[in-house]
C-alpha distance (Angstrom), angle and dihedral (degrees) to the residues before:
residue distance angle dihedral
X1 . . .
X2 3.73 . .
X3 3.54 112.8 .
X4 3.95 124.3 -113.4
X5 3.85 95.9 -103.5
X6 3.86 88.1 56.6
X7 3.73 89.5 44.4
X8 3.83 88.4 57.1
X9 4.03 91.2 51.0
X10 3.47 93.2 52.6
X11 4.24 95.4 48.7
X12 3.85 80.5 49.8
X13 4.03 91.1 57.6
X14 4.26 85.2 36.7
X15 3.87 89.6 56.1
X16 3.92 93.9 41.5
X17 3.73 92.5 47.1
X18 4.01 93.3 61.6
X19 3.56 127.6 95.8
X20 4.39 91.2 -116.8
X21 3.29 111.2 34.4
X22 3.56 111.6 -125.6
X23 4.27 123.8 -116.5
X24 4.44 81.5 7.6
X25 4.43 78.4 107.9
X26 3.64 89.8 43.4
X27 3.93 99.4 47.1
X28 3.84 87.2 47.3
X29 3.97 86.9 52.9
X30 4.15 87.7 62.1
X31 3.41 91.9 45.3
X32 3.36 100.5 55.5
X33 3.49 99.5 34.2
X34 4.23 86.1 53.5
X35 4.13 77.3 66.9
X36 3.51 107.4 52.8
X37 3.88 95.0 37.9
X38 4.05 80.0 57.6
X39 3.39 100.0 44.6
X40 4.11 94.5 40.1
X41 4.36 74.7 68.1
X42 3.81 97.0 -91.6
X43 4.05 85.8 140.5
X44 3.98 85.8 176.4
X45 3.87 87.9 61.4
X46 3.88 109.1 98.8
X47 3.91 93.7 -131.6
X48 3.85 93.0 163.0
X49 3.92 92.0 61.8
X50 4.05 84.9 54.8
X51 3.54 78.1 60.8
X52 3.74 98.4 39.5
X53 4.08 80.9 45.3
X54 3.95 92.3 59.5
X55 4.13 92.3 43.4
X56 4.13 93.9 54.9
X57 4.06 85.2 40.3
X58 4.07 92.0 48.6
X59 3.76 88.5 47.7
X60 3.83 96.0 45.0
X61 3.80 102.0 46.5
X62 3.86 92.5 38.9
X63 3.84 93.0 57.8
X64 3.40 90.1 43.2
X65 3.64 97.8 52.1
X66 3.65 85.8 47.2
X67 3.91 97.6 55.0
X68 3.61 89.4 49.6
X69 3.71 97.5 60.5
X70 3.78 88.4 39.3
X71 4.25 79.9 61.5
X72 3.15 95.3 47.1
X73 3.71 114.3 48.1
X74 3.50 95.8 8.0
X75 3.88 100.9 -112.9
X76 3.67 138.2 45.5
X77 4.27 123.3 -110.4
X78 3.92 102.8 -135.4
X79 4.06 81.5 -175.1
X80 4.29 94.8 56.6
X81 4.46 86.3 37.4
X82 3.80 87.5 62.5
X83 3.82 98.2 28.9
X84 4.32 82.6 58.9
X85 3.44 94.5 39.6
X86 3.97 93.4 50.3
X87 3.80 82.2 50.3
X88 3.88 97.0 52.7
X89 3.89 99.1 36.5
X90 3.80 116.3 25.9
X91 4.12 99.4 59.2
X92 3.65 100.7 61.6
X93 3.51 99.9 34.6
X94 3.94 91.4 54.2
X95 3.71 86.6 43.8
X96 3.84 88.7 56.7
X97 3.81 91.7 41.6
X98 3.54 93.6 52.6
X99 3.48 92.9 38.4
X100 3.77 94.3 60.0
X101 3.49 99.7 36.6
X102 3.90 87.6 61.7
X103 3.87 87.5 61.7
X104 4.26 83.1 45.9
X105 3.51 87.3 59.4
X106 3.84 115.3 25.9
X107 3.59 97.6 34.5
X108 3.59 112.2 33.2
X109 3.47 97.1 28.7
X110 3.67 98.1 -118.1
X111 4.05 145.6 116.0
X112 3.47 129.9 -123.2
X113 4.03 108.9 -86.3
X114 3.86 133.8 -153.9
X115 3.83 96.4 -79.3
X116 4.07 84.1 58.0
X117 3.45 97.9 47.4
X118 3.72 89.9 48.5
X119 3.43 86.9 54.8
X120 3.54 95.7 46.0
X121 3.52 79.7 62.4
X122 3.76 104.3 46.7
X123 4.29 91.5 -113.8
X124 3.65 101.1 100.6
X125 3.74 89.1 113.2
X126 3.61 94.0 68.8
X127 4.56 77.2 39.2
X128 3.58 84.0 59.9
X129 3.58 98.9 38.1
X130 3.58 103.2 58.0
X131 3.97 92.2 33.2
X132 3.79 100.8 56.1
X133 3.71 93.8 -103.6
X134 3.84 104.5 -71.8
X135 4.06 110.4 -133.9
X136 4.32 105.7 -129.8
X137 3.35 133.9 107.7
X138 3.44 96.5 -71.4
X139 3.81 96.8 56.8
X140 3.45 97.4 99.8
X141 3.54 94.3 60.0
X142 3.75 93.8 86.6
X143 3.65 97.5 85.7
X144 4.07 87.8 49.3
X145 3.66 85.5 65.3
X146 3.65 96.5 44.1
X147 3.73 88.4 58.3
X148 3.88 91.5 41.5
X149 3.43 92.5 63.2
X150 3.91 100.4 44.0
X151 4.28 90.8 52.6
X152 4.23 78.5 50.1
X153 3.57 90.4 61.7
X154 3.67 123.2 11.9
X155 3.77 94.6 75.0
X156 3.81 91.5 58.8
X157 3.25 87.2 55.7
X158 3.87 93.4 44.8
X159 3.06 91.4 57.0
X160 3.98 100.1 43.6
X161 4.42 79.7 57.9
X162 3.82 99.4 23.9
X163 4.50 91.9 114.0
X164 3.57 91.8 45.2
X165 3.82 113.4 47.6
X166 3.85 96.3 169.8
X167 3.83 82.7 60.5
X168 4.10 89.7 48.4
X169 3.91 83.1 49.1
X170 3.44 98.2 58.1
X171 3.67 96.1 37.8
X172 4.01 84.1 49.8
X173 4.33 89.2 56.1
X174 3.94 83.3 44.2
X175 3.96 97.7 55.0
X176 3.52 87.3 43.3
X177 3.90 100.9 46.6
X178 3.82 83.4 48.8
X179 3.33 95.2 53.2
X180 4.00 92.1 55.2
X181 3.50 98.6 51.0
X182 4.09 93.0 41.7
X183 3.62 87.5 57.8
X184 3.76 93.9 45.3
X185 3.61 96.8 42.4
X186 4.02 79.6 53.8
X187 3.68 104.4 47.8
X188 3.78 92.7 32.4
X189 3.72 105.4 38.9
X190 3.90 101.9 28.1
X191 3.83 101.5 25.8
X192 3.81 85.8 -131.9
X193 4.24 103.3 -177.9
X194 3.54 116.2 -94.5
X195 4.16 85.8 -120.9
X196 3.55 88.0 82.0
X197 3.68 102.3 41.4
X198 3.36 92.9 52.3
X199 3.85 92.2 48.0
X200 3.84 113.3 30.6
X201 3.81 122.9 100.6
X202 4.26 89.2 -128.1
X203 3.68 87.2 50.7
X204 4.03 103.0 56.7
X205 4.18 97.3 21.5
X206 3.96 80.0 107.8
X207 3.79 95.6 67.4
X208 3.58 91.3 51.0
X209 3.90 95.7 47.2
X210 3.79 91.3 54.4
X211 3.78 83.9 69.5
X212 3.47 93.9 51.1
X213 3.65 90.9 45.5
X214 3.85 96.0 45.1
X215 4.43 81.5 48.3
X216 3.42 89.2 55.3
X217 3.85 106.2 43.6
X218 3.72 87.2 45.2
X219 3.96 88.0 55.6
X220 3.75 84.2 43.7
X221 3.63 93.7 57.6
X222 3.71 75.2 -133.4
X223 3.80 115.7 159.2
X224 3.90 97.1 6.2
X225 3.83 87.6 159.2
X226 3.67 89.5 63.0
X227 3.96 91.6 45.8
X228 3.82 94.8 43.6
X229 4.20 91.3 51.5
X230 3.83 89.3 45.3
X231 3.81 102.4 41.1
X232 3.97 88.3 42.6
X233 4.15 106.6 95.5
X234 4.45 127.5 21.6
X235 3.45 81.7 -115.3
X236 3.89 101.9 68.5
X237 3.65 87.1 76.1
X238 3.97 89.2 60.1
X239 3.74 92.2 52.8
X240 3.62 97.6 53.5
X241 3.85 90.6 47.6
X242 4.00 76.4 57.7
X243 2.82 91.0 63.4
X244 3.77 108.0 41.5
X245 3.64 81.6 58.0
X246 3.81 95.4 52.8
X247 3.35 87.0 58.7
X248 3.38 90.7 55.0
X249 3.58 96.3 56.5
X250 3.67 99.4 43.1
X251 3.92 92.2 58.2
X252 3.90 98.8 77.3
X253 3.61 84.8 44.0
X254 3.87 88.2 60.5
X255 3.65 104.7 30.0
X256 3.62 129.2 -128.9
X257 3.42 90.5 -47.1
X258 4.04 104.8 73.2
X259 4.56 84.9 49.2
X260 3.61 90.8 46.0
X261 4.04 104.0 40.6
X262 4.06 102.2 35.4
X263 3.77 105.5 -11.1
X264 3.33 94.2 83.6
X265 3.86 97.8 57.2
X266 3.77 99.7 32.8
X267 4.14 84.7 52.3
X268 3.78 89.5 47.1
X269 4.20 89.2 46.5
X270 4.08 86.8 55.4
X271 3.96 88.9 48.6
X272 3.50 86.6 54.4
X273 3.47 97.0 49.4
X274 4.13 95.0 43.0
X275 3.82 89.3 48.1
X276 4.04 92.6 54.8
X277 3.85 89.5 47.4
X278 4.04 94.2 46.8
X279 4.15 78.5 60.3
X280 3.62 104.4 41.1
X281 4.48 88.2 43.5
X282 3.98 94.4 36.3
X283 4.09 87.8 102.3
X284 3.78 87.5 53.9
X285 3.39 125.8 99.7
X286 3.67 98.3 -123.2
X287 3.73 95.1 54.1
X288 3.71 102.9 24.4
X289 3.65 92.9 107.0
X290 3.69 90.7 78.6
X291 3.81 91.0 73.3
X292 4.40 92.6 46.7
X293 3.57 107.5 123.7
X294 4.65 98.3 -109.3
X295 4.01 70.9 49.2
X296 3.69 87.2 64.8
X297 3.62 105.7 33.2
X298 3.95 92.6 53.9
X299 3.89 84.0 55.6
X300 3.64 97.5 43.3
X301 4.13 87.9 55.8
X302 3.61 89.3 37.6
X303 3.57 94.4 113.7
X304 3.92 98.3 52.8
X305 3.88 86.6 43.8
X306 3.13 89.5 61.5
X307 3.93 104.5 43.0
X308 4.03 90.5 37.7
X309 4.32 97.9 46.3
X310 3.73 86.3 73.3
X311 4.08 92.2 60.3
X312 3.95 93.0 34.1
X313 4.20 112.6 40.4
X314 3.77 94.1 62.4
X315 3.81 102.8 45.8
X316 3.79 94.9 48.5
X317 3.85 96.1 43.6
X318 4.21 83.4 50.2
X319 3.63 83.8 50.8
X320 3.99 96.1 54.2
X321 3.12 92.0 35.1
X322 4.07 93.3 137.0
X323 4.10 90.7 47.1
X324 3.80 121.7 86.7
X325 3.53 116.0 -86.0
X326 4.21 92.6 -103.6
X327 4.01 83.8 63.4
X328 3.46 91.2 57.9
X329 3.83 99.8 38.4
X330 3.28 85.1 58.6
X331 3.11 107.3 36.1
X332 3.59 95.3 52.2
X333 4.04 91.5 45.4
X334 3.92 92.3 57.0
X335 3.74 87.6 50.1
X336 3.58 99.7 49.3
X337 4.26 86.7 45.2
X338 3.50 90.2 52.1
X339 4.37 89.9 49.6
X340 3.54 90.4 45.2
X341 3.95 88.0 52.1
X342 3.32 99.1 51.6
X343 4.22 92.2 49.7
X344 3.87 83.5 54.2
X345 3.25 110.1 47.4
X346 4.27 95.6 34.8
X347 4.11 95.6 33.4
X348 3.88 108.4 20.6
X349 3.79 102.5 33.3
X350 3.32 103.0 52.6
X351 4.32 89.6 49.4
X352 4.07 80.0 45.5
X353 3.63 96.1 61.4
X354 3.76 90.0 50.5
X355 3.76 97.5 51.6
X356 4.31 87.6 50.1
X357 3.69 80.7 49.9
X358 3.67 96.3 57.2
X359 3.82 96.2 35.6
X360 3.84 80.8 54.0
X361 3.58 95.9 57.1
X362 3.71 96.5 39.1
X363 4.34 81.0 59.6
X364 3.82 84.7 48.2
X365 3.54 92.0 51.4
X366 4.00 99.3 44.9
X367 3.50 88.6 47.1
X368 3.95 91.2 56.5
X369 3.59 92.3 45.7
X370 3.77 99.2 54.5
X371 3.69 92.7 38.8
């Protein structure tokens, strides 16, 4: 009889090997929900890790898409990766854009400035990063550019890599290692302000390349001690929340120079970790909840949640103003849910169905040329 840590290595390979990867919905849930509990004024609320959350996630199921259509038809279409990604990104953040721009203009009188053109443009990170992070309702959209620029790059990359995946692993380790000493050579050498580490594309790439390298040493069957030991027990999970939070705590004890040197990565490396044992343990009682179906709607919508809760938190808790602060939380949550609904299912879904379409048809088509 196998034993239970083996057990857990092999649900982990089950759970990657389906078409939806279980407890991905339910992960994106947290994150998100680690944003708007921030923003709504719970300062205690880690809403940059929801962030971090969503960089190691992007990174992670990217890669992995990526490998698997390497395995499949032996190479990678840069043309269909940015046709689906156009599909799944562009309509509801226009919509939004738009949307609020409207108000800009017809309600307050005004016209779309600099920070909205460079979000227009998916730059406001570097905006925000050489402007002290302006607070509006376009704020947010720094960590939309971030990710813009990683899906403009990392699959040329892939691809330069994509037959030799020990090569892509150490090139992974060297992006990131870069990464940490560029950002401590700039906050400790140049005393560059902690606006633009936190913001710039150069300053966070590491996050996202620990999901690509966690993709690829999972494809690898790289390190399956370390998987077996940490996917072994419900608990695991726990203990590397610990630890998140340890980090957390031993920050202000350091300064801004232990977040903005290695914090960063080694926060990003336990997001990595907790996201692969939230798939391996979603079958398990104890974490099984991730997969329930409000689970998987609040993940599905994640993406307007997250672009609408800047536009919606504020004006309802103004509203409520003389109600207790659980009326407005809320309050203001079901309203920004039922926003972020109505972007998906009249702007996203309908772009959705065409990009399973055409990833249909391009099956269709492989299919007939190998037969």
């Amino acid at each position: 009889m196998r034993s239970d840590s083996r057990l857990g290595l092999d649900s982990l390979y089950a759970a990657l090997g389906q078409k939806q990867i279980p407890a991905l919905d339910g992960v994106r849930m947290i994150a998100v929900f680690l944003v708007i509990l921030y923003h709504f004024g719970f300062s205690a609320v880690p809403g940059g890790h929801g962030v971090m959350i969503f960089f190691v996630l992007s990174g992670f199921l990217i890669t992995w898409l990526l490998l698997d259509e390497q395995a499949i038809s032996g190479t990678v279409s840069l043309r269909q990766f940015y046709w689906r990604r156009t599909l799944r990104i562009f309509p509801a953040f226009y919509a939004f854009w738009f949307l609020l721009m409207a108000v800009v203009v017809f309600r307050d009188g005004g016209r779309p400035d600099a920070h909205s053109w460079s979000a227009f443009f998916y730059v406001s990170n570097y905006y925000s990063a050489l402007n002290d992070h302006p607070v509006n309702g376009l704020s947010h959209t720094w960590s939309l550019g971030v990710e813009e620029q990683f899906y403009l790059l990392w699959p040329a990359v892939f691809l330069l890599c994509r037959s030799n995946l020990r090569l892509m692993t150490h090139v992974l380790v060297a992006v990131i290692g870069c990464v940490v000493i560029h950002r401590s050579l700039l906050t400790l050498v140049f005393g560059v302000d902690q606006s633009y580490i936190y913001s710039a594309f150069d300053t966070r790439v590491d996050q996202l390349m620990v999901g690509c390298l966690v993709a690829v040493l999972l494809k690898r069957r790289a390190l399956e001690w370390f998987w077996t030991r940490v996917c072994a027990h419900p608990v695991a999970p726990l203990v590397t929340v610990a630890l998140v939070v340890a980090s957390m705590r031993i920050a202000p004890l350091l300064g801004v120079y232990f977040r903005e040197t290695v914090g960063y990565t080694i926060q990003g490396i336990l997001y990595g970790v907790l996201l692969i044992q939230m798939v391996a343990l979603s079958s398990t009682p104890a974490w099984s909840w991730l997969n329930y179906a409000p689970a998987r709607f609040l993940g599905r919508i994640s993406y307007p949640l997250y672009l609408y809760q800047q536009l919606t938190l504020y004006p309802v808790r103004r509203m409520l103003a003389e109600y207790p602060v659980p009326v407005q939380l809320v309050a203001a949550v079901m309203v920004t849910i039922l926003v972020a609904s109505v972007s998906y299912y009249v702007v996203e879904r309908p772009f959705l169905r065409l990009k399973h379409r055409t990833d249909l048809l391009r099956r269709l088509n492989r299919r007939v040329a190998t037969a």
